[in-house]
C-alpha positions in Angstrom: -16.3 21.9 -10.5 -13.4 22.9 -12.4 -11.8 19.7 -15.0 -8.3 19.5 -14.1 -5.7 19.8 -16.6 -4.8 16.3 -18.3 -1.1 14.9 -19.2 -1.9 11.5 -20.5 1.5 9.0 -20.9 3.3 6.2 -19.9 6.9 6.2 -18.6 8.8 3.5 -17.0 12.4 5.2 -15.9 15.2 4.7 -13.5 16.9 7.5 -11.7 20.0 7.3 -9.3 21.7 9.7 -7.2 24.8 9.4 -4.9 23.2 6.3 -2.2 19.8 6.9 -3.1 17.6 4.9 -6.0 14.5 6.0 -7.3 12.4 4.4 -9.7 9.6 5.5 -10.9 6.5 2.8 -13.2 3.4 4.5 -14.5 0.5 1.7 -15.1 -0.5 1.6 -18.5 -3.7 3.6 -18.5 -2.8 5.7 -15.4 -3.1 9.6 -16.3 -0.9 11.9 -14.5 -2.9 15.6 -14.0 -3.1 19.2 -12.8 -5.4 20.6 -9.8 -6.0 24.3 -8.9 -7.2 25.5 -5.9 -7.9 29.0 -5.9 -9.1 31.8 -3.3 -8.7 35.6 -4.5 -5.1 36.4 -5.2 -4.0 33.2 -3.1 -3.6 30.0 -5.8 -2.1 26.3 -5.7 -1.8 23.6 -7.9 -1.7 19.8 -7.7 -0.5 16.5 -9.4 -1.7 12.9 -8.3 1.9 11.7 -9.0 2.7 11.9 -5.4 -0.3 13.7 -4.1 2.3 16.5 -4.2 2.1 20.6 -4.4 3.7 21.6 -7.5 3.5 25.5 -7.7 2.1 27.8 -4.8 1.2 31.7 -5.5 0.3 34.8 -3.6 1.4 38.2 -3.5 4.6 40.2 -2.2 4.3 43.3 -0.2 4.1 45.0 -3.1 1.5 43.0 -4.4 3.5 40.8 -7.1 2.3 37.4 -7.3 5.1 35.3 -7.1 5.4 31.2 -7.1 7.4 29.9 -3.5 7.5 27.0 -4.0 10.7 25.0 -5.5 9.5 22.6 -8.6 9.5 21.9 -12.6 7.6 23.5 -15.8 5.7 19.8 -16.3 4.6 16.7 -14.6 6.2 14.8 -16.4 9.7 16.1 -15.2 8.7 15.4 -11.5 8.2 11.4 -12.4 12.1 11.5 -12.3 12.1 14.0 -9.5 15.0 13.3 -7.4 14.3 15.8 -4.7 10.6 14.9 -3.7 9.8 18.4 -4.5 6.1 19.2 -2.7 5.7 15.4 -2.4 3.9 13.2 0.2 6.2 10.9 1.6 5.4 7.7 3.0 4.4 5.4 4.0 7.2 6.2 6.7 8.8 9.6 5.9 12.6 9.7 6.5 14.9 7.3 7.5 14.8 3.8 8.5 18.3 2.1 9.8 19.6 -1.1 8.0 16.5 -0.6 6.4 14.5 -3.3 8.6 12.6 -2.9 12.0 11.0 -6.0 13.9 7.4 -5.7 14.8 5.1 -7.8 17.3 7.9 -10.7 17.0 8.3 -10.1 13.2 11.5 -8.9 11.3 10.7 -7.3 8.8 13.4 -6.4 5.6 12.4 -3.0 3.8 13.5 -1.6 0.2 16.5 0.2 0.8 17.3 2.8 -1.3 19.3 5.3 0.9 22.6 3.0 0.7 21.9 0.4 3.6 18.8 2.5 4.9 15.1 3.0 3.3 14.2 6.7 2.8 10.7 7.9 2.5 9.4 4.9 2.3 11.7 2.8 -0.1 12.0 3.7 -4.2 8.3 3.1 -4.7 7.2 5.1 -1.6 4.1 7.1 -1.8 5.9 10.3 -3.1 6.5 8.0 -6.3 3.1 6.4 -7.0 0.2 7.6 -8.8 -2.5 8.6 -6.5 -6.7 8.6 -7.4 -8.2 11.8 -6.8 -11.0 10.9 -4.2 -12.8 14.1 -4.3 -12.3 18.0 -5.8 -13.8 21.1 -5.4 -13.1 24.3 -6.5 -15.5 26.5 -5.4 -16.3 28.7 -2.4 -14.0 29.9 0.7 -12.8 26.6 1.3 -11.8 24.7 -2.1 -10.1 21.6 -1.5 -8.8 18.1 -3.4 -8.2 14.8 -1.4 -5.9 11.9 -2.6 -6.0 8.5 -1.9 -3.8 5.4 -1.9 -3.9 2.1 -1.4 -0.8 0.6 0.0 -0.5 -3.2 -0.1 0.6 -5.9 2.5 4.4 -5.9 1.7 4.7 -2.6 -0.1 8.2 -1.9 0.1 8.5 -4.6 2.9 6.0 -3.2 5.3 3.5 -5.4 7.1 -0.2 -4.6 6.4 -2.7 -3.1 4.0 -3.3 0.6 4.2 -6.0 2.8 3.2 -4.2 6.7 2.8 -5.8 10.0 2.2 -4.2 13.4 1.6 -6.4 16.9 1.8 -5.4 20.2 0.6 -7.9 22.8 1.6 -7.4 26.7 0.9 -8.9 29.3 3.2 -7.9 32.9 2.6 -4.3 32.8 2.6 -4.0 29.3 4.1 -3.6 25.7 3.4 -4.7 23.0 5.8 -3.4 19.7 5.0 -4.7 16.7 6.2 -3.2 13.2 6.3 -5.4 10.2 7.3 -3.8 6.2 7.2 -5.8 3.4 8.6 -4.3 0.1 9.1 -6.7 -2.4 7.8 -5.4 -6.1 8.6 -2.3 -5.4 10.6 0.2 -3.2 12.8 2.1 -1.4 10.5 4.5 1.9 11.4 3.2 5.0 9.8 4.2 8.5 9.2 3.4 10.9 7.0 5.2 14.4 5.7 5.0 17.0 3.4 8.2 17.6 1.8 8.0 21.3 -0.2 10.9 23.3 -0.6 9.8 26.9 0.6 11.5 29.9 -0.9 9.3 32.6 0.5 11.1 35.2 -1.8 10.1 33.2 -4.7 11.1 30.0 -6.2 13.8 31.8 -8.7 15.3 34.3 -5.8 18.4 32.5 -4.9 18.9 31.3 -2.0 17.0 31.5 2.1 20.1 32.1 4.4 18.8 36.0 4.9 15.6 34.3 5.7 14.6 35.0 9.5 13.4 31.5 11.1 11.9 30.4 14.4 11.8 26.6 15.7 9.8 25.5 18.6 11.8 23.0 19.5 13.9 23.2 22.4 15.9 19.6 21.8 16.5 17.6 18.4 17.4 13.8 17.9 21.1 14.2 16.7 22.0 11.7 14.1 25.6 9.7 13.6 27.3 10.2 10.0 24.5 8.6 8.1 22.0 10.8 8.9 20.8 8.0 11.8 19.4 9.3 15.1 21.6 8.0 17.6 18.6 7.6 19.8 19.4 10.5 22.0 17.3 13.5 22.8 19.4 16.8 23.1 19.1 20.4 24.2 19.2 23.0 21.7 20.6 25.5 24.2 24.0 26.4 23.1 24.6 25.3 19.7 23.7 26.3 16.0 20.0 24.1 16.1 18.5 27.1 18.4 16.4 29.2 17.0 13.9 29.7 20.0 13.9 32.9 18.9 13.7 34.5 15.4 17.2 34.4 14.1 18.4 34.5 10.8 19.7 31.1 8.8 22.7 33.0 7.9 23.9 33.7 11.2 24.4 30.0 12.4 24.5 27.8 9.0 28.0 28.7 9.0 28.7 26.9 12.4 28.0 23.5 10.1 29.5 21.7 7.4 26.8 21.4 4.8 23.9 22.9 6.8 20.8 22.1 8.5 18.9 18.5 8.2 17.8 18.0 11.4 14.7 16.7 13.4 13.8 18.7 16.5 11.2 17.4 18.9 8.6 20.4 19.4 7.7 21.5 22.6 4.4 20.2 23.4 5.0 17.1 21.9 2.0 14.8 19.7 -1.6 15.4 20.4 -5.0 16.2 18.4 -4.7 19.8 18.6 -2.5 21.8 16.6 1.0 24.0 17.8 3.1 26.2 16.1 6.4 24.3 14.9 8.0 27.2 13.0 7.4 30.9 11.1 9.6 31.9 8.9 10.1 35.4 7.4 11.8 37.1 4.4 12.2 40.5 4.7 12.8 41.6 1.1 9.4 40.1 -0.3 7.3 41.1 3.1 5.9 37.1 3.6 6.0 34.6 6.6 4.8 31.3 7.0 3.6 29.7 10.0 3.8 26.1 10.3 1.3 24.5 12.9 1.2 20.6 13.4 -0.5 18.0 15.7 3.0 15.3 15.2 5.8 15.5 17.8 9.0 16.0 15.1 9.8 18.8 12.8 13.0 17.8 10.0 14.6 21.4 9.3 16.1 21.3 6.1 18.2 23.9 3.9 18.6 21.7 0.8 21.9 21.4 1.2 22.7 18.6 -1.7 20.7 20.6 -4.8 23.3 19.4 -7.6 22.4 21.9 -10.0 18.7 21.0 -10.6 16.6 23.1 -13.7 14.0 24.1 -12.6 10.9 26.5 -13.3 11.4 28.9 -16.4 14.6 27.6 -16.4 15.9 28.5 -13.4 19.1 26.5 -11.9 18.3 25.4 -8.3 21.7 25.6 -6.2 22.1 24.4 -2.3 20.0 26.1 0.0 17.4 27.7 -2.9 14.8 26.1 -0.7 14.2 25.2 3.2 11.9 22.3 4.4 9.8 22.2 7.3 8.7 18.5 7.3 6.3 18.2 10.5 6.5 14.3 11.3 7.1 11.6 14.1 11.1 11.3 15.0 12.7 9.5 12.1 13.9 5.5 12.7 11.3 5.7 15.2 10.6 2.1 14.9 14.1 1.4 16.2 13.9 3.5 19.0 11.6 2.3 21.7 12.3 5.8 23.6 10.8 7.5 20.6 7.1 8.7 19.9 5.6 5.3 18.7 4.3 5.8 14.7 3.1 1.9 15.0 -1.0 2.2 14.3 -2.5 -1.1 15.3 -5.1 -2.7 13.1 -8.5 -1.2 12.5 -7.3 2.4 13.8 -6.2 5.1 12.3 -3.2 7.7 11.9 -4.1 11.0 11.3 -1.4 14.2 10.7 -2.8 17.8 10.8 -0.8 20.7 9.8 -1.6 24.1 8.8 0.3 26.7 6.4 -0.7 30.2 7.5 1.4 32.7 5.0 0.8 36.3 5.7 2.5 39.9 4.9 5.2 42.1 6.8 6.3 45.5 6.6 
């Protein structure tokens, strides 16, 4: 087993951006550190500050080896991370309205941190917390590391006790991730994402509107101007959100003001097996990625508010230096009985499957 690489410190800091709060409180004691996973020419590497992805190489079609994924040189610059670069986010990803729900008779009042809303889980959500690394192993055809959390009754306002694991397991020139959550004393809402910013021409390449992108989503859940679903469910046909087939970013970001931060319900909805939810493809460095997910949602996002953020080797991140592909349940779900239901009753348990299959193009 290989020793991770150690950064051992205490910070307490306080970070705010436009409507959103973050703050971030290292225990005294806690140790924030490095994992590799590593299969041939195929390598990624780990922090338990967020149970998040921090760099991710493999090789052009010319063979460089090149980092894709957005980040920072250290840990300790992604404690007052702003972006949730590669983090887990939880213990509901995206947004909650009026930053409250009511559940089994119970109103419930969460952190809010967005303006009047909770995002990713409130300013001490599980992309901000330092997680115990429950196993590692990094050796074979199948290396992985798993991350757990304990999140208490009241964490951020939310009902319940809740036992979460995170797995990142490499297999030739994939990564499996697997999400587990089980509600210990009481309902609780629950779900999960991966939040990486994916430049698949490299992390220092500029930006991804040349990048060629299919969605298989044939409606989204358009939001009001807070970034709220509005509750309806709407056709893709016809505007700039379809990309049914392969189409360039390019050729529709144009048609909006900002760009794309969206969540489109996939075709085939929830379920135990896995479905494709997107591939993406840049043609200069050869490489797609396939996403495949067992959750009903997928939030397409093109970074669209990256104020100047330095990033690795120095590099200045602008808007749209990265996408997302956030496979999830429909954000403010819990307000919205017509949505996918992310409440996991007591004693059972939530589980999110997704797969990142990267491969090589003429």
């Amino acid at each position: 087993m290989t020793k991770p690489i150690l950064f051992a410190f205490t910070i307490v800091a306080a970070v705010a951006l436009s409507a959103v709060t973050f703050a971030a409180d290292i225990p005294i004691g806690d140790k924030l550190e490095l994992y590799e996973l590593k299969t041939g020419d195929f390598s990624v590497k780990f922090t338990n500050w967020g149970a998040r992805i921090v760099s991710l190489v493999l090789p052009n079609k010319h063979g460089k080896l090149e980092d894709i994924v957005l980040g920072y040189d250290s840990v300790e610059e992604y404690v007052n991370d702003i972006t949730y670069f590669g983090a887990t986010a939880g213990r509901v990803a995206n947004r909650i309205a009026g930053a409250q729900f009511t559940l089994n008779g119970t109103h419930y009042k969460l952190d809010a941190n967005a303006g009047n809303c909770t995002i990713h889980g409130g300013s001490k959500g599980f992309g901000r917390v330092v997680w115990k690394v429950k196993k590692y192993h990094n050796e074979g055809h199948s290396p992985f590391v798993t991350f757990s959390y304990h999140s208490f009754d009241g964490d951020q306002g939310f009902p319940g006790d809740l036992s979460v694991t995170v797995t990142y397991t490499l297999s030739g020139h994939n990564l499996a991730v697997k999400m587990k959550a089980t509600a210990l004393n009481k309902a609780t809402p629950v779900n999960l994402a991966h939040h990486s910013y994916w430049n698949l021409g490299g992390h220092n390449r500029g930006n991804i509107l040349s990048n060629e992108i299919q969605i298989f989503g044939s409606h989204i859940t358009p939001v009001d101007n807070n970034s709220i679903p509005t509750g309806k469910i709407t056709s893709v046909k016809g505007t700039p959100y379809d990309f049914l087939q392969p189409t360039s970013i390019a050729s529709k970001i144009k048609e909006l003001p900002n760009g794309y931060d969206i969540n489109y319900a996939l075709d085939g909805g929830a379920g135990k097996k896995l479905k494709t939810a997107a591939i993406v493809y840049d043609k200069k460095s050869g490489r797609a990625m396939e996403v495949s997910t067992n959750q009903p949602g997928l939030q397409f996002y093109t970074a669209n508010y990256m104020p100047d953020v330095k990033g690795k080797d120095g590099f200045v991140y602008q808007p749209h230096a990265g996408l997302c592909l956030e496979t999830q349940g429909f954000p403010d779900a819990v307000n919205h009985p017509n949505f996918p239901s992310q409440i996991v009753t007591r004693g059972k348990t939530y589980v999110h499957d997704m797969l990142f299959k990267f491969s090589i193009k003429g």
